[in-house]
PDB file of N, H, CA, C and O in Angstrom:
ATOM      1  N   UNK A   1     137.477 117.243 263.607  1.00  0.00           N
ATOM      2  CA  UNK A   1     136.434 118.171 263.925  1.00  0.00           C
ATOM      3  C   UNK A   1     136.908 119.596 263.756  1.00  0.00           C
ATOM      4  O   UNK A   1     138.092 119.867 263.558  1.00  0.00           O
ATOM      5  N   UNK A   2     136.145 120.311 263.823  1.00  0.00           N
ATOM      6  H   UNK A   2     135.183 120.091 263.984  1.00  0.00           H
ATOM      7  CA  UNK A   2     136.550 122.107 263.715  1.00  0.00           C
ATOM      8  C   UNK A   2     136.702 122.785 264.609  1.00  0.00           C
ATOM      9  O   UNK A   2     135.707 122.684 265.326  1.00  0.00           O
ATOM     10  N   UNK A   3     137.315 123.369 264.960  1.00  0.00           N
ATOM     11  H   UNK A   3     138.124 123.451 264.378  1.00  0.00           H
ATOM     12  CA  UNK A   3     137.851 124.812 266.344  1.00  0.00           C
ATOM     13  C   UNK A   3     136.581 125.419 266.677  1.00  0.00           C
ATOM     14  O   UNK A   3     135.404 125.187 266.398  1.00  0.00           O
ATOM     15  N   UNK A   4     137.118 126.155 267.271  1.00  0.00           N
ATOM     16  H   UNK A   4     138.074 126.344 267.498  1.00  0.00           H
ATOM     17  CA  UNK A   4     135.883 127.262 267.184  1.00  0.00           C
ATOM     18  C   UNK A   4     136.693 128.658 267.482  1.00  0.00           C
ATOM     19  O   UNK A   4     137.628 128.554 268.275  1.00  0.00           O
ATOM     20  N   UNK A   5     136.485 129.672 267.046  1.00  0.00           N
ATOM     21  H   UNK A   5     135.725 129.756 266.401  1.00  0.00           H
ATOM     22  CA  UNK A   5     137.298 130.887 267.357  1.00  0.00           C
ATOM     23  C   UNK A   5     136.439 132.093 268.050  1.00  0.00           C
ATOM     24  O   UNK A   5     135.323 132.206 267.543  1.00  0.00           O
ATOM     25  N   UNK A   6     136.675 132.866 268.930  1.00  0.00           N
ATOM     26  H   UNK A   6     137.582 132.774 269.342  1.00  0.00           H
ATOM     27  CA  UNK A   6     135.978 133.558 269.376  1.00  0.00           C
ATOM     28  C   UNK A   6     137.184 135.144 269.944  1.00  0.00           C
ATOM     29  O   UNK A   6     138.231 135.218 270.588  1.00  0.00           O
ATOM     30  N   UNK A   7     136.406 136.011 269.360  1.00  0.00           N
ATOM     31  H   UNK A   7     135.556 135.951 268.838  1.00  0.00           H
ATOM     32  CA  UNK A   7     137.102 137.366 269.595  1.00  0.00           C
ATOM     33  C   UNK A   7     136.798 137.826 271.238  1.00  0.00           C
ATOM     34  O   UNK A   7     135.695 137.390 271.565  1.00  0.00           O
ATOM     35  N   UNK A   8     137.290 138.383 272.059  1.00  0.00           N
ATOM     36  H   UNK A   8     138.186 138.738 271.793  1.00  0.00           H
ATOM     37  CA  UNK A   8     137.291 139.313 273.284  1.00  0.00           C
ATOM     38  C   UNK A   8     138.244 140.171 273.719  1.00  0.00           C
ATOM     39  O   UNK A   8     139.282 139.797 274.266  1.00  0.00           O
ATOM     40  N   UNK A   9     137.848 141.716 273.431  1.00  0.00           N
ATOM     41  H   UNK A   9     137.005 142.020 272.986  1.00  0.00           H
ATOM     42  CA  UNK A   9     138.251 143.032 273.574  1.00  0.00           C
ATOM     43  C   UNK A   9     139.188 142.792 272.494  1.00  0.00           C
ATOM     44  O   UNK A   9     138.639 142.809 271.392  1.00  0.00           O
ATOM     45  N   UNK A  10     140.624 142.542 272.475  1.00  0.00           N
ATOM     46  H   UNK A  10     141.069 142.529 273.370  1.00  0.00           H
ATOM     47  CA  UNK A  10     141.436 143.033 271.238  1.00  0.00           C
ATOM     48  C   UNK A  10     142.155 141.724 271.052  1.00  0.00           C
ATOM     49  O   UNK A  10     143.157 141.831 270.345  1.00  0.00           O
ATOM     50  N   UNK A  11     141.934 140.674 271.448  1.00  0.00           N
ATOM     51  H   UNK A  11     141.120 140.587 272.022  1.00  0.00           H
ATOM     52  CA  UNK A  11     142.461 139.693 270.721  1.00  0.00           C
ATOM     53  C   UNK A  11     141.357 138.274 270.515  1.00  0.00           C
ATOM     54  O   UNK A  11     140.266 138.236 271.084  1.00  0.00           O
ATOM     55  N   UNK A  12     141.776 137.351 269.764  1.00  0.00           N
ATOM     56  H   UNK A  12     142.662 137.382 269.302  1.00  0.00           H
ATOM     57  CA  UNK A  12     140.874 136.307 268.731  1.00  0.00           C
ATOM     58  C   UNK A  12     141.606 135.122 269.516  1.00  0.00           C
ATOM     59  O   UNK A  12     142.781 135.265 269.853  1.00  0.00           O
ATOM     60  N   UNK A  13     140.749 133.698 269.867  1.00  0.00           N
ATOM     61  H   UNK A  13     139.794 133.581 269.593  1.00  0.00           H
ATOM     62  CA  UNK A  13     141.022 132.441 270.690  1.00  0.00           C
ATOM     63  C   UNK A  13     140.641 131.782 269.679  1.00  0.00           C
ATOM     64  O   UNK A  13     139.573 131.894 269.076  1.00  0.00           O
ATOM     65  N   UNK A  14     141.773 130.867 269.411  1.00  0.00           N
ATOM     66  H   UNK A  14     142.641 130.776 269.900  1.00  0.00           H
ATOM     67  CA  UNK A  14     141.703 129.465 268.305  1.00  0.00           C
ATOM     68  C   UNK A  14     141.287 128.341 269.316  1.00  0.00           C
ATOM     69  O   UNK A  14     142.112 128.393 270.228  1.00  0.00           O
ATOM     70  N   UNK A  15     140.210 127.168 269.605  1.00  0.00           N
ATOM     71  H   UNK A  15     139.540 127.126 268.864  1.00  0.00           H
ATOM     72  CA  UNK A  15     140.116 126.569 270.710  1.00  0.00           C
ATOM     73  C   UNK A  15     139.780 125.502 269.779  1.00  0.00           C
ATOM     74  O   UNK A  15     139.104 125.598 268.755  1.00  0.00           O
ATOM     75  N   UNK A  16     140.435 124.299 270.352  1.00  0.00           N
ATOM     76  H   UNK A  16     140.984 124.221 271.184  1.00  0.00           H
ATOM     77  CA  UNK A  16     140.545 122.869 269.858  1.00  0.00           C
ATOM     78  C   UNK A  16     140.655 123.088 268.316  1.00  0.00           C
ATOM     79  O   UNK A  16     141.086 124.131 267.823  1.00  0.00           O
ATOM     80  N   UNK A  17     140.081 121.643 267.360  1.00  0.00           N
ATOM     81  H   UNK A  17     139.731 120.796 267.761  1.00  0.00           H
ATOM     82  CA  UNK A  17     140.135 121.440 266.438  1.00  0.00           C
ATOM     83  C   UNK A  17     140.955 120.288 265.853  1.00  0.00           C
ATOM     84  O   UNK A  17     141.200 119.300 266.544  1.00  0.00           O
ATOM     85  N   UNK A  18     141.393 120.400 264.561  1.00  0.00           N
ATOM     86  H   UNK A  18     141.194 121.203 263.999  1.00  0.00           H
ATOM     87  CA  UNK A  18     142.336 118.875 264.821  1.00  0.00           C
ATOM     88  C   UNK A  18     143.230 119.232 264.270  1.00  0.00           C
ATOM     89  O   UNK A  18     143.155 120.326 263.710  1.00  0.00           O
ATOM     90  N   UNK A  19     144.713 118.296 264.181  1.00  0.00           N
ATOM     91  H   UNK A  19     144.774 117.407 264.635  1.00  0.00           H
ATOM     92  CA  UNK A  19     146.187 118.732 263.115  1.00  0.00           C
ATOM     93  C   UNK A  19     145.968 118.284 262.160  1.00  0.00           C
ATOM     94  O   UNK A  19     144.918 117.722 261.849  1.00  0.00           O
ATOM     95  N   UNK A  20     147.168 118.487 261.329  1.00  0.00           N
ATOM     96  H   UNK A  20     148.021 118.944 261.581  1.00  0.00           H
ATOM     97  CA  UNK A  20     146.969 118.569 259.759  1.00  0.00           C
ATOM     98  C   UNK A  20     147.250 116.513 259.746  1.00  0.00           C
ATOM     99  O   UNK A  20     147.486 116.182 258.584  1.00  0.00           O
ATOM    100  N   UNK A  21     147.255 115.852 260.261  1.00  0.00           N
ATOM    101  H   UNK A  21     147.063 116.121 261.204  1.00  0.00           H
ATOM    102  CA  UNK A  21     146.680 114.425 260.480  1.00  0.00           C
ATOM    103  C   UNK A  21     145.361 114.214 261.005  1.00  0.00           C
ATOM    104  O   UNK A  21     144.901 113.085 260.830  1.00  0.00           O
ATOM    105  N   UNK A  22     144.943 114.709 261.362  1.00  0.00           N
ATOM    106  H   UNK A  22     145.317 115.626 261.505  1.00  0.00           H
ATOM    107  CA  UNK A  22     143.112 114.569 261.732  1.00  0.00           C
ATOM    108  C   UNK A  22     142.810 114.270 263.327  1.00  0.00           C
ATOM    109  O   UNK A  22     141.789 113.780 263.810  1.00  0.00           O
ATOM    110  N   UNK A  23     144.193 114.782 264.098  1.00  0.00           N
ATOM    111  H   UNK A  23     145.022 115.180 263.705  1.00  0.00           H
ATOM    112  CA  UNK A  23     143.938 114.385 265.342  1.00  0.00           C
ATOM    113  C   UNK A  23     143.591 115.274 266.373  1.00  0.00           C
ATOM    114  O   UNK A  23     144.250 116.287 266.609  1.00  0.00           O
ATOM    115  N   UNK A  24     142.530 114.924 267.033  1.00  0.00           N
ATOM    116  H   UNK A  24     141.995 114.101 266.842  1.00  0.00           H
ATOM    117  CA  UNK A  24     141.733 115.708 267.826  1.00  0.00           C
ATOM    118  C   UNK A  24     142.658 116.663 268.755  1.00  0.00           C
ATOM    119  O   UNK A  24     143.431 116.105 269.533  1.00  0.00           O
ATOM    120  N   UNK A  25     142.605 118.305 268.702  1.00  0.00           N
ATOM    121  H   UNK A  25     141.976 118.759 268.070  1.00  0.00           H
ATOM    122  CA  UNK A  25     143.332 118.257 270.146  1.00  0.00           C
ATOM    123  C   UNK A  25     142.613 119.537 270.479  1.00  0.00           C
ATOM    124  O   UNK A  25     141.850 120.177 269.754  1.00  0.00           O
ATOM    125  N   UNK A  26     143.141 119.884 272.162  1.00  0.00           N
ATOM    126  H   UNK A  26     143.760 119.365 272.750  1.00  0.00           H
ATOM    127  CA  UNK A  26     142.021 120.815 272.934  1.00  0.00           C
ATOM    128  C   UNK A  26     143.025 122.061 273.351  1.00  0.00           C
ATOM    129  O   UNK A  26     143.039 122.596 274.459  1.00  0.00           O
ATOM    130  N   UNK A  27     143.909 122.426 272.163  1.00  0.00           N
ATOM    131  H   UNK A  27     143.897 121.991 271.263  1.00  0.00           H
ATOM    132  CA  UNK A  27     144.587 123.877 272.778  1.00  0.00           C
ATOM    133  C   UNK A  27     144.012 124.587 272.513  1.00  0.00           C
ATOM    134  O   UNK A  27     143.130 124.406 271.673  1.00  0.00           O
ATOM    135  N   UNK A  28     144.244 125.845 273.147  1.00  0.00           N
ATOM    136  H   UNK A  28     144.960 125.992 273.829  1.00  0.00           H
ATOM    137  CA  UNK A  28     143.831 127.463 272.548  1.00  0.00           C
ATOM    138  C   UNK A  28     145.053 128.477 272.183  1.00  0.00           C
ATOM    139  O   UNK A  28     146.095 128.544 272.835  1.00  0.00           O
ATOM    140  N   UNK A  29     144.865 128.954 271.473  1.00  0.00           N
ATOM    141  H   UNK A  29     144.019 128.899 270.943  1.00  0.00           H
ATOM    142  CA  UNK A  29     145.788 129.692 271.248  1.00  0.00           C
ATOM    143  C   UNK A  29     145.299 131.457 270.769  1.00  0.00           C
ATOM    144  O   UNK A  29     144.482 131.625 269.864  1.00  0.00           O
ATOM    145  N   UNK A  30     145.801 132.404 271.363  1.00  0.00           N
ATOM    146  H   UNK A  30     146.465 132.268 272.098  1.00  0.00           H
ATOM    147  CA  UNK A  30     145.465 133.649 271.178  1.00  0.00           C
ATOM    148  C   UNK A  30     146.307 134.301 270.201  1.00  0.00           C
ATOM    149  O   UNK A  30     147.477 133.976 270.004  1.00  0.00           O
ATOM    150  N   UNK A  31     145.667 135.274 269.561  1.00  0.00           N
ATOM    151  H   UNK A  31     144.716 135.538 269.722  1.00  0.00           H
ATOM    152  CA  UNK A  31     146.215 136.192 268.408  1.00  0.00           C
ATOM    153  C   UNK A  31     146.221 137.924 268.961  1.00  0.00           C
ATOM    154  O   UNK A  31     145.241 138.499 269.434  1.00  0.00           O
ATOM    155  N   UNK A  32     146.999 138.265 268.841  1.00  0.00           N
ATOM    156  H   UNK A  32     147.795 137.797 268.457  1.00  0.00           H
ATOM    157  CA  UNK A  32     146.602 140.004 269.544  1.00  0.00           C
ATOM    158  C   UNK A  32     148.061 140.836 268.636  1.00  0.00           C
ATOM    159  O   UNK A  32     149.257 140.548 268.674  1.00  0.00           O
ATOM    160  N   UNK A  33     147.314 141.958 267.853  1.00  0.00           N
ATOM    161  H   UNK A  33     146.342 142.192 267.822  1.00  0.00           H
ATOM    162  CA  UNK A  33     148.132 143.077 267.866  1.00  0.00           C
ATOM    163  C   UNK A  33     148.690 144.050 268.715  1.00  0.00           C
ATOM    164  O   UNK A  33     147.972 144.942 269.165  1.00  0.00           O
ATOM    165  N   UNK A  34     150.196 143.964 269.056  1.00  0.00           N
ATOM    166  H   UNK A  34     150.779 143.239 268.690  1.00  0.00           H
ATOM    167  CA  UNK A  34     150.597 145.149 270.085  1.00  0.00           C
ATOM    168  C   UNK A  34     151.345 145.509 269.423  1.00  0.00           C
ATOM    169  O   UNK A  34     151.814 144.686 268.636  1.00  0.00           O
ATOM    170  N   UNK A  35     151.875 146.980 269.383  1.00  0.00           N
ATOM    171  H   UNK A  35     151.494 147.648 270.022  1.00  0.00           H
ATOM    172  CA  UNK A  35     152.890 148.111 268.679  1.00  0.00           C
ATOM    173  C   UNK A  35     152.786 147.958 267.496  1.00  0.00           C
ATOM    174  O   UNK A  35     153.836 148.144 266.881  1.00  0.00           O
ATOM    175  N   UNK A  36     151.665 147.607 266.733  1.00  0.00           N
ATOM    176  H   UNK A  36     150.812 147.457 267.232  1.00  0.00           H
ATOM    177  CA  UNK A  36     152.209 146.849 265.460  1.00  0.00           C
ATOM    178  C   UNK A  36     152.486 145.611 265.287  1.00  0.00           C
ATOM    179  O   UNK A  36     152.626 145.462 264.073  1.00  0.00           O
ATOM    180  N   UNK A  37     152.720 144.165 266.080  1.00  0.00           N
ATOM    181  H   UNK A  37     152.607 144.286 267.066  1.00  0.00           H
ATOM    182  CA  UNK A  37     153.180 143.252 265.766  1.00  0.00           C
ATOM    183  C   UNK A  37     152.509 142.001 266.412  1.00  0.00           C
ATOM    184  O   UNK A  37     152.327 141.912 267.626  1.00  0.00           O
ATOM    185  N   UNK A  38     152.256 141.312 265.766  1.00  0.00           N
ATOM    186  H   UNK A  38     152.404 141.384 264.779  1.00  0.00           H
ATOM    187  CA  UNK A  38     151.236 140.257 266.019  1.00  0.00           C
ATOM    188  C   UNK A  38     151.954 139.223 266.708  1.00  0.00           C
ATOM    189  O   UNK A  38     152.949 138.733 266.174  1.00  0.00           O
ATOM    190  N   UNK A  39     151.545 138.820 267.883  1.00  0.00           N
ATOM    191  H   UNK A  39     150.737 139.217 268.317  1.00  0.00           H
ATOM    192  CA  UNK A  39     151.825 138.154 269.077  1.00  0.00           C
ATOM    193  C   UNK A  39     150.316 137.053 269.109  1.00  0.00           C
ATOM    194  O   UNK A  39     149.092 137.144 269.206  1.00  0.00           O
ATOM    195  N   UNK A  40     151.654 135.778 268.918  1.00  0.00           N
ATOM    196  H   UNK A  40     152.648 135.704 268.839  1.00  0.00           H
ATOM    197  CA  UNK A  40     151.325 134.241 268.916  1.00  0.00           C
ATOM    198  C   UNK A  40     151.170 133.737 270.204  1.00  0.00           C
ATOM    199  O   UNK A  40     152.233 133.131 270.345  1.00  0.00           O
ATOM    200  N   UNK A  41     150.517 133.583 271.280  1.00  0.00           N
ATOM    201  H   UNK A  41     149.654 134.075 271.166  1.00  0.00           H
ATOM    202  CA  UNK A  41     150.376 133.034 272.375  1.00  0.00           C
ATOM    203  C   UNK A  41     149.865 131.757 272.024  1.00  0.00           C
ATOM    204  O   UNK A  41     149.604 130.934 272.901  1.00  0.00           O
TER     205      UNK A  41
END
């Protein structure tokens, strides 16, 4: 199935979706620029 991504104030939420095997899973993961440098949560 597909994620869904959603932006709030200055950073972007990756939520569920599946791995590169097709298996369902329910993390989120955040994207945010600080000083310049993009921070993987």
């Amino acid at each position: 199935g597909y994620g869904v991504s959603v932006n709030y104030g200055d950073e972007i939420f990756l939520i569920g979706g599946e791995n590169a095997k097709g298996k369902p899973v329910s993390s989120v993961t955040s994207f945010t620029v600080r000083d310049g440098k993009l921070l993987i949560e």
